[in-house]
C-alpha positions as CSV (number, residue, x, y, z in Angstrom):
1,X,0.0,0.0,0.0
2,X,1.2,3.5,-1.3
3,X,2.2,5.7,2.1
4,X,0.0,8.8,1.8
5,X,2.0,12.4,1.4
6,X,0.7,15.0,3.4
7,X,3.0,18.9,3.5
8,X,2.8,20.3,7.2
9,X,3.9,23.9,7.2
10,X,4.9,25.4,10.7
11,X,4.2,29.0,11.2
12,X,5.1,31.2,13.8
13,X,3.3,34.4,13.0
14,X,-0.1,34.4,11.0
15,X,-0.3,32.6,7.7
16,X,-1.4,34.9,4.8
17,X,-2.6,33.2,2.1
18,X,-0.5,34.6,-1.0
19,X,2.6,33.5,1.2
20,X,1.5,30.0,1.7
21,X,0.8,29.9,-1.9
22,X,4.5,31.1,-2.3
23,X,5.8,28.6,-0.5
24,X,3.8,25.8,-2.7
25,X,4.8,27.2,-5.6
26,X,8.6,26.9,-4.6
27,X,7.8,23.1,-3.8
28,X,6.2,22.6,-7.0
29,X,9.1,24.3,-8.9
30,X,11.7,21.9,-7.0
31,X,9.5,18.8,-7.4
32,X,8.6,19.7,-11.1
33,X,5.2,18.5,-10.3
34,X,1.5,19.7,-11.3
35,X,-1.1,21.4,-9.2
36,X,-4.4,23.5,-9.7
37,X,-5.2,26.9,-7.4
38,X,-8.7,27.3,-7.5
39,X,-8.5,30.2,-5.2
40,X,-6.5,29.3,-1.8
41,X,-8.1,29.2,1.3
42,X,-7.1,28.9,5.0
43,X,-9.8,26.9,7.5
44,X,-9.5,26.5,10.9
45,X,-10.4,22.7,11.8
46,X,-12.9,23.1,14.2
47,X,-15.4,20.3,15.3
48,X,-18.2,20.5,17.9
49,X,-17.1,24.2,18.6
50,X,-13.6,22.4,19.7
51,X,-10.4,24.1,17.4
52,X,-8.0,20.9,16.7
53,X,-5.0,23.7,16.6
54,X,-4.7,23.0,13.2
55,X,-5.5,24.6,9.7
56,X,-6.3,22.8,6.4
57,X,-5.4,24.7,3.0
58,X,-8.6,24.0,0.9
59,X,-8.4,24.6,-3.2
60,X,-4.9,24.0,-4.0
61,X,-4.1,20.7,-5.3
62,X,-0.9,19.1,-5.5
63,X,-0.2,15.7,-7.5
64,X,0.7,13.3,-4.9
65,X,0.1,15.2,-2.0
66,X,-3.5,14.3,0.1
67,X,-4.0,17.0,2.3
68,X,-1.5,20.4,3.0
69,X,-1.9,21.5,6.8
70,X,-0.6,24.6,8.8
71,X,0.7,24.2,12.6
72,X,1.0,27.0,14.9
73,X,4.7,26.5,16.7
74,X,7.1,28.6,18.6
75,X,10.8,28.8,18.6
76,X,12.8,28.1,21.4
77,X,15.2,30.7,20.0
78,X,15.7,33.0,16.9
79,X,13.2,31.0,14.7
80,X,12.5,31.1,10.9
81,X,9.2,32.4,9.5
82,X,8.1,29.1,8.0
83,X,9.5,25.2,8.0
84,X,7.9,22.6,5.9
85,X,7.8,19.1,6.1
86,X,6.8,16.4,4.0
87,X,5.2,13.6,5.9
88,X,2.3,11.6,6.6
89,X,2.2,12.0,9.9
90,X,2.4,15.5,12.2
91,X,5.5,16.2,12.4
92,X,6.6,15.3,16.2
93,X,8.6,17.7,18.6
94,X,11.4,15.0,19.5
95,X,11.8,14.6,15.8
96,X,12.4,18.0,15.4
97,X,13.4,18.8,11.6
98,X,13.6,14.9,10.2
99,X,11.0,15.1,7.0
100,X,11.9,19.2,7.0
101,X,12.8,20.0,3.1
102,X,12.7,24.3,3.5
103,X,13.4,26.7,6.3
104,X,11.8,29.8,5.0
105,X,12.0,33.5,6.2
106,X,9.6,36.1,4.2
107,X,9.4,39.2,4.3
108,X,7.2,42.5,2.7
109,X,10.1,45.2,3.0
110,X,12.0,47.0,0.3
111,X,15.4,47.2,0.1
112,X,15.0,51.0,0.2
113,X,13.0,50.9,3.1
114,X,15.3,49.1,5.4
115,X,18.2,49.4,3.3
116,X,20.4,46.2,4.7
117,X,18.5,45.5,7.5
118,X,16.1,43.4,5.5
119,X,18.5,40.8,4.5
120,X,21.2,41.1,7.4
121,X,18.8,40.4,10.2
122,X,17.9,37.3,8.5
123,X,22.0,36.1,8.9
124,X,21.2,35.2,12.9
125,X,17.6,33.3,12.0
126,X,19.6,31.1,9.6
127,X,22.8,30.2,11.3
128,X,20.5,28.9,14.3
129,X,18.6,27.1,11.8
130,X,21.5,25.3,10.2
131,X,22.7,24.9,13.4
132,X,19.8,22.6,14.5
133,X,19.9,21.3,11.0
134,X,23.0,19.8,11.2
135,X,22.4,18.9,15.3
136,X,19.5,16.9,13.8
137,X,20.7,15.3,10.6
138,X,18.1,17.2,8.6
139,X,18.8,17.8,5.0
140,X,17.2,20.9,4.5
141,X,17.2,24.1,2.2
142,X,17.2,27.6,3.6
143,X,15.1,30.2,1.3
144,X,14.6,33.8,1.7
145,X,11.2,34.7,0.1
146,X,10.0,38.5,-0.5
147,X,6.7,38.6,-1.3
148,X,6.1,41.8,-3.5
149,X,9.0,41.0,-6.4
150,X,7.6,44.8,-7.5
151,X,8.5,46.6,-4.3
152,X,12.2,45.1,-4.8
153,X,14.7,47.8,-6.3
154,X,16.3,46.2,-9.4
155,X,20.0,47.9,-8.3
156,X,20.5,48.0,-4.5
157,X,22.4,49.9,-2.2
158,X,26.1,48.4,-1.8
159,X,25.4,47.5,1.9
160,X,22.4,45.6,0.6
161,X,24.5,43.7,-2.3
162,X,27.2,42.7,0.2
163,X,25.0,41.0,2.7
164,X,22.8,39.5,-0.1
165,X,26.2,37.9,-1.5
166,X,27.4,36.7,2.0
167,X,24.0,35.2,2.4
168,X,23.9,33.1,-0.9
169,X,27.4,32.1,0.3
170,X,26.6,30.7,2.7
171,X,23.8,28.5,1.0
172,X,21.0,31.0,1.5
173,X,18.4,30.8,-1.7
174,X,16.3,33.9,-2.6
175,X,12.7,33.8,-4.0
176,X,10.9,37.1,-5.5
177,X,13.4,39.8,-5.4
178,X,16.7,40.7,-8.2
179,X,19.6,39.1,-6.1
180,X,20.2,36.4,-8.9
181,X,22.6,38.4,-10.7
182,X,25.0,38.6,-7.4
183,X,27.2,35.7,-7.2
184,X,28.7,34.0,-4.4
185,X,32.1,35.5,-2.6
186,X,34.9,33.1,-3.7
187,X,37.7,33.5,-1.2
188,X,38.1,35.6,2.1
189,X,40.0,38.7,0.7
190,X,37.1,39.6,-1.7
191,X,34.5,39.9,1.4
192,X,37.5,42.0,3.4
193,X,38.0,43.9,0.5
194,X,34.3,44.9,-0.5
195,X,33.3,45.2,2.5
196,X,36.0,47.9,3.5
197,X,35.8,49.8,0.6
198,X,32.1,50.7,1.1
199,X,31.2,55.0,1.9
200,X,31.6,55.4,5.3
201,X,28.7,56.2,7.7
202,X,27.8,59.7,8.8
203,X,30.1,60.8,11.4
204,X,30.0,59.4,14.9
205,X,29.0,56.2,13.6
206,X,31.4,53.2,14.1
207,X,32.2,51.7,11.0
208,X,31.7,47.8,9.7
209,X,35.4,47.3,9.0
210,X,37.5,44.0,8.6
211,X,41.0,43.3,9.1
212,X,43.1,40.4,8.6
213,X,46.6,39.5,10.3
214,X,48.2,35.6,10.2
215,X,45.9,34.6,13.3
216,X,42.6,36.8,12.9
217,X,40.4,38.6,11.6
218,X,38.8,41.5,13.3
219,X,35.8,43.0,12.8
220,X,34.6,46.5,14.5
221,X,30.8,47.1,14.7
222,X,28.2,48.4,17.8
223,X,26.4,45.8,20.0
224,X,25.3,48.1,22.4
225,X,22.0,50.6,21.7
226,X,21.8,52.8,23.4
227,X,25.7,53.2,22.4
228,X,26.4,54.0,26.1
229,X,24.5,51.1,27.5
230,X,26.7,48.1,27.0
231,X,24.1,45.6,26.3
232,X,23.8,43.4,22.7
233,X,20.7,45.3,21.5
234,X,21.5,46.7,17.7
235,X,19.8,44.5,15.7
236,X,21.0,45.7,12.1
237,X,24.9,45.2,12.9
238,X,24.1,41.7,15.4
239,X,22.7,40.6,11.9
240,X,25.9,41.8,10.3
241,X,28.3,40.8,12.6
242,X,26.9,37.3,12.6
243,X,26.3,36.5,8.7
244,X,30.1,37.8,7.6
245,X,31.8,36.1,10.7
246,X,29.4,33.0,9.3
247,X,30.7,33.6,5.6
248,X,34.1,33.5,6.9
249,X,34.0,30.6,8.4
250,X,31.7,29.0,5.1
251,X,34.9,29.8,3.0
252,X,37.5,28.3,5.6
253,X,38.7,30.7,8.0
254,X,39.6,28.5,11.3
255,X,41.1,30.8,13.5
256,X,40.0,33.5,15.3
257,X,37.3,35.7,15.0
258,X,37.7,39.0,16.9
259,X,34.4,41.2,17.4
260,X,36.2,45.2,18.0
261,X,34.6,48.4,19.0
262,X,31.5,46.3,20.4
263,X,30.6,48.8,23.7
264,X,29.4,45.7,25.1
265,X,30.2,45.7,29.3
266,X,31.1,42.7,31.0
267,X,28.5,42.9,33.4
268,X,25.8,42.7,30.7
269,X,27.6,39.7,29.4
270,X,28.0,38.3,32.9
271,X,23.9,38.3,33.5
272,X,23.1,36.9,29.7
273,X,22.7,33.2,29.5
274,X,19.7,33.2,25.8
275,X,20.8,35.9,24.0
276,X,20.7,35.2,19.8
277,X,23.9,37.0,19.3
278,X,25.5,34.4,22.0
279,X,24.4,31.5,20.9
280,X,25.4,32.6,17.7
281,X,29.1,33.6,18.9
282,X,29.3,29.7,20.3
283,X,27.7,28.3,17.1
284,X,30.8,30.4,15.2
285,X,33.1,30.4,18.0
286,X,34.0,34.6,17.2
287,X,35.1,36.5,20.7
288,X,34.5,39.7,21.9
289,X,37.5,41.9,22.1
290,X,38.1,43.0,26.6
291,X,35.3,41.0,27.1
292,X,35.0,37.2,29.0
293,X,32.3,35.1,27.6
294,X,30.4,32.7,29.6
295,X,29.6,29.6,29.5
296,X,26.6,29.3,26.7
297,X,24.1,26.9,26.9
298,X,22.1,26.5,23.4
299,X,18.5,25.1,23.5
300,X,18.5,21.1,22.9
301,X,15.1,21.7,20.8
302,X,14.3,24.1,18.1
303,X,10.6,24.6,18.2
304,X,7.5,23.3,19.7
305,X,3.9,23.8,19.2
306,X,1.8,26.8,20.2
307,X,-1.6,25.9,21.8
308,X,-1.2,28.2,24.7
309,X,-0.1,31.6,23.9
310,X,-2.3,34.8,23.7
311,X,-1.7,35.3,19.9
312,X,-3.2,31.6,19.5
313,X,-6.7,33.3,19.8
314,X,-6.2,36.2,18.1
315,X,-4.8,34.2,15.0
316,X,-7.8,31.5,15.1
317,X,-10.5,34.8,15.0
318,X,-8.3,36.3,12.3
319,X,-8.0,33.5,10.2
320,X,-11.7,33.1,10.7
321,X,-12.4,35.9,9.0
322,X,-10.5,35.9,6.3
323,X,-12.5,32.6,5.3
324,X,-15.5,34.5,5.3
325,X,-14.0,37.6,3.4
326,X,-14.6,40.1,6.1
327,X,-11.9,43.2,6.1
328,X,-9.4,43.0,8.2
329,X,-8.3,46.1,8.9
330,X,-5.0,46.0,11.3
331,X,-3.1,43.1,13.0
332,X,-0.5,43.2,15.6
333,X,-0.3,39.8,17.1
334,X,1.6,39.3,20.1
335,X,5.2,39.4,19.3
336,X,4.6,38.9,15.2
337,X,5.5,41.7,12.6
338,X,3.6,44.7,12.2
339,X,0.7,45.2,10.0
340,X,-0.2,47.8,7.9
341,X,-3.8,49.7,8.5
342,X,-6.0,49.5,5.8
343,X,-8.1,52.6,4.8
344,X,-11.7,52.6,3.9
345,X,-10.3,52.7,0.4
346,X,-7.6,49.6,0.7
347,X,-5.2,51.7,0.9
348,X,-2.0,50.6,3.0
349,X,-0.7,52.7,5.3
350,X,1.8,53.0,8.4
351,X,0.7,52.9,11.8
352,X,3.0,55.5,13.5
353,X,4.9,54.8,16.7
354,X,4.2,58.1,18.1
355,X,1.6,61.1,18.2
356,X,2.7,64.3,19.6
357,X,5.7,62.9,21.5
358,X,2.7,59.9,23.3
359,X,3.5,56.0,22.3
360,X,0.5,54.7,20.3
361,X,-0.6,51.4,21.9
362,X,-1.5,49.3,19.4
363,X,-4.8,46.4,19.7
364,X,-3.8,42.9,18.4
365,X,-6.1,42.5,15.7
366,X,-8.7,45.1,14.1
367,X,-11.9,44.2,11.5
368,X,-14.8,45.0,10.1
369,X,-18.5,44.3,10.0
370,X,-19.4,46.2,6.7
371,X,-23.1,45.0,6.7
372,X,-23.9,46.8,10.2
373,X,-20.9,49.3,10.4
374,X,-18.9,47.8,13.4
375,X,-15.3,48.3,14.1
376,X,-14.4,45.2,16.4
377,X,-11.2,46.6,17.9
378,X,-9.3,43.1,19.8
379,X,-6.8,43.0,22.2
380,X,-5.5,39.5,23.0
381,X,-5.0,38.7,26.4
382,X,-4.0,35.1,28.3
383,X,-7.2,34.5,30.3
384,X,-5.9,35.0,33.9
385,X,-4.4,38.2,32.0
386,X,-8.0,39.3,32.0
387,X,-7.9,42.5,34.6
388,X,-4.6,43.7,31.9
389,X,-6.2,43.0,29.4
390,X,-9.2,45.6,30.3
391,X,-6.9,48.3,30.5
392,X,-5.2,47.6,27.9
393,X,-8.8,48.2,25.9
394,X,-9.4,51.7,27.0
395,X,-5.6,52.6,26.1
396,X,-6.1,52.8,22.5
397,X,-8.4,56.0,22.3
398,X,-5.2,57.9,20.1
399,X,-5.1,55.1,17.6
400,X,-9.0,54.8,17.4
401,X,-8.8,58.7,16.5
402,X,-5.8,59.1,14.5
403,X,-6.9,56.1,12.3
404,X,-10.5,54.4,12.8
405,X,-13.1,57.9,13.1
406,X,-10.9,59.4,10.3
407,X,-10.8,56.4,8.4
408,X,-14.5,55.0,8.6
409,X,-16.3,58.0,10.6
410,X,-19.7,56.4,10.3
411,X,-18.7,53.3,12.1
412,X,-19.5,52.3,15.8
413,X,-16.5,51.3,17.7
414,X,-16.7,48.1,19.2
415,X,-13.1,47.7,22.2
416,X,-13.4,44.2,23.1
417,X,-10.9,40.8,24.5
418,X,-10.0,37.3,22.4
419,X,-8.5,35.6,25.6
420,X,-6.3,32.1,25.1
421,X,-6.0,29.5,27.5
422,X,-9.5,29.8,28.9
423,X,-11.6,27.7,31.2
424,X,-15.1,27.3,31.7
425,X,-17.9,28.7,29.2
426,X,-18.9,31.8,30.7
427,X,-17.9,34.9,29.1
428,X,-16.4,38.0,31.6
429,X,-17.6,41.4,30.5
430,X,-16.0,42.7,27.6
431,X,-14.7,39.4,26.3
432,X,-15.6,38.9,22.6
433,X,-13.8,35.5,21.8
434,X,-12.6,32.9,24.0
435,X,-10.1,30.2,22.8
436,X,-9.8,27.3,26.0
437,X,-6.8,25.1,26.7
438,X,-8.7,22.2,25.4
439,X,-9.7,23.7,21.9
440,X,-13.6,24.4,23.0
441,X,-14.3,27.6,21.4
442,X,-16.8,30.2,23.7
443,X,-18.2,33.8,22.2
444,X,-20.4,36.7,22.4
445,X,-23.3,36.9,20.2
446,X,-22.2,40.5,18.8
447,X,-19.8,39.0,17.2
448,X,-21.2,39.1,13.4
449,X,-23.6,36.6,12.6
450,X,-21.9,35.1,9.5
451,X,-18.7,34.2,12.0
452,X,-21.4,32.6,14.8
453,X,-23.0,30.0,12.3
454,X,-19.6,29.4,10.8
455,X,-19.1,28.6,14.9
């Protein structure tokens, strides 16, 4: 008897549709295989009112594939965007990446928008991947996927070329954007060179410089944001340091690795045990210069499933609607990438940070009932959160103005709770959507009545 085939992607932030469909169509490029798109759907499995954690992909047909499912997971670390498996079964947590063909980050920036950000943050996510590849035994291919090949530049800031080139050296493939004209670096001395002959940054700024003596190479770069600090908080030059000290070592530099210029203080490093950027220093063995690194203790596991956490909820209600076409209008889900806010008009905007010097707190998820004019405006919330949670509600009064009344002025304005990790079937006040541990599904009946019969 033929062994059925079923794809399992795990996600760690919500699943949009167009992405998923991405990522099948990069499977059915490598497996040269046939398929029909019908129009790509995401459903919740929900039976009895009980959600099974799981989504099923509906209209997209793959030869020799049954059935394509979508996980919920969380990484024990830095964690890619997307990993999927080929496999009958779930893929289990003590199997870890066995049956896992791509690792797959994705990402909506431009180049000009982030400039090398985009591409060098991704060097951390990647090298912890690999490393749990190879911990595992897993054979698996590491993609980096932008979604809008029309918001790519077709020529690139230098600092955006160099990282894309140390990325594809080290066995990084890109999907949707104009890299495939950069090829590999071939030998040390080209990265030190290009690398050190970029334009300088504005004054005061330390620059990304290399230099290479019979026992090392140094590299000087900022850790510390605030520069003063001393803590490992720069995100753009961790990514940096990490994916050229990681090229380095891809084309065969064995000795040392010396990170200059750092401002990192030896207290901060002495109270760090799970920072990225020293897991990623032990996966590369690279030192900081003045400093003593501790003992480093990397995670035995590299993800495991998400049934628990506040954006659990939020995603489920989200996803919900999507099925049944209502307008999503902003999402923020705990500890996922920021949405854009879409105008009465579809338009995409930014959501600000700021207004008039004031933080603008920011609900987890935002839609729509066209058909009676609501605004359902959701913050997600663990459910012994609840009392936060409530506060958190009647915070948002300078987004609801600066973006919902100017936006759609003739809608009412609905603050409400999705709460995870529930118990019980009675609703507390203000609660719109509650997701218990065991799956059971509980609601309010304002919720629109197209998502209570789908219920």
């Amino acid at each position: 008897m033929k062994t059925k085939k079923n794809i399992w992607i795990l996600f760690e932030e919500r699943p949009k549709k167009e992405i998923i469909q991405k990522i099948l169509e990069i499977y059915i490029e490598e497996k040269q295989t046939k398929y029909k798109n019908s129009g790509i759907k995401i459903l919740p499995i929900i039976k009895n009112k009980v959600f099974e954690f799981l989504y099923k992909i509906e209209n997209f047909k793959i030869d020799g594939i049954e059935d394509i499912f979508l996980v919920l997971v969380s990484g024990h670390t830095s964690f890619v965007d997307f990993l999927l498996f080929e496999n009958e079964n779930k893929p289990k947590e003590e199997d870890q990446l066995k049956n896992c063909l791509y690792g797959i980050e994705e990402t909506k920036t431009d180049s000009s928008e982030s400039r090398n950000t985009a591409a060098g943050q991704r060097g951390t996510k990647f090298l912890i991947l690999e490393y749990f590849s190879d911990l595992y035994g897993a054979n698996l291919k590491k993609i980096m996927l932008y979604n809008n090949k029309n918001s790519q530049n077709q020529i690139e800031a230098g600092s955006v070329k160099f990282i894309k080139k140390c990325l594809k050296t080290t066995n990084i493939k890109f999907y949707g954007d104009y890299s495939g004209k950069y090829e590999k670096f071939t030998n040390i001395d080209e990265v030190i060179a290009e690398k050190n002959n970029m334009r300088k940054p504005p004054a005061g700024n330390t620059p990304i410089r290399l230099i290479k003596n019979e026992e090392q190479i140094s590299i000087s770069g900022i850790l510390s944001k605030p520069k003063d600090e001393g803590n490992i908080n720069h995100d753009p030059n961790q990514g940096q340091l990490i994916i050229i000290s990681n090229t380095l070592r891809k084309l065969g530099w064995k000795k040392d690795i010396l990170i200059t210029d750092h401002n990192v203080k030896q207290s901060y490093i002495d109270n760090s045990r799970g920072n990225k950027f020293l897991y990623a220093m032990k996966i590369l063995n690279i030192m900081l210069k003045d400093i003593k690194t501790p003992k480093i203790k990397i995670p035995n596991n590299y993800w495991l499933y998400e049934n628990n956490g506040e954006k659990v909820a939020t995603i489920l209600l989200h996803t919900i609607c999507n099925y049944l076409n209502f307008k999503s209008i902003y999402e923020n889900h705990a500890g996922s990438e920021r949405g854009y806010f879409y105008t009465n008009n579809d338009e995409e905007i930014v959501v600000n940070k700021k207004f008039n010097e004031k933080n603008i707190n920011l609900p987890d998820y935002v839609f729509q009932d066209i058909k009676k004019k609501e605004i359902f405006i959701c913050e997600g919330e663990m459910s012994l959160n609840y009392n936060k949670g409530i506060k958190q509600i009647e915070g948002f009064d300078i987004f609801i103005n600066q973006y919902i009344k100017k936006y759609y002025p003739d809608h009412k304005i609905i603050k409400t709770l999705i709460l995870s990790n529930g118990e019980g079937i009675k609703l507390k006040d203000k609660v719109l959507f509650q997701l218990n541990s065991n799956g059971e599904i509980i609601f309010n009946n304002i919720l629109p009545k197209q998502i209570i019969n789908f219920l």
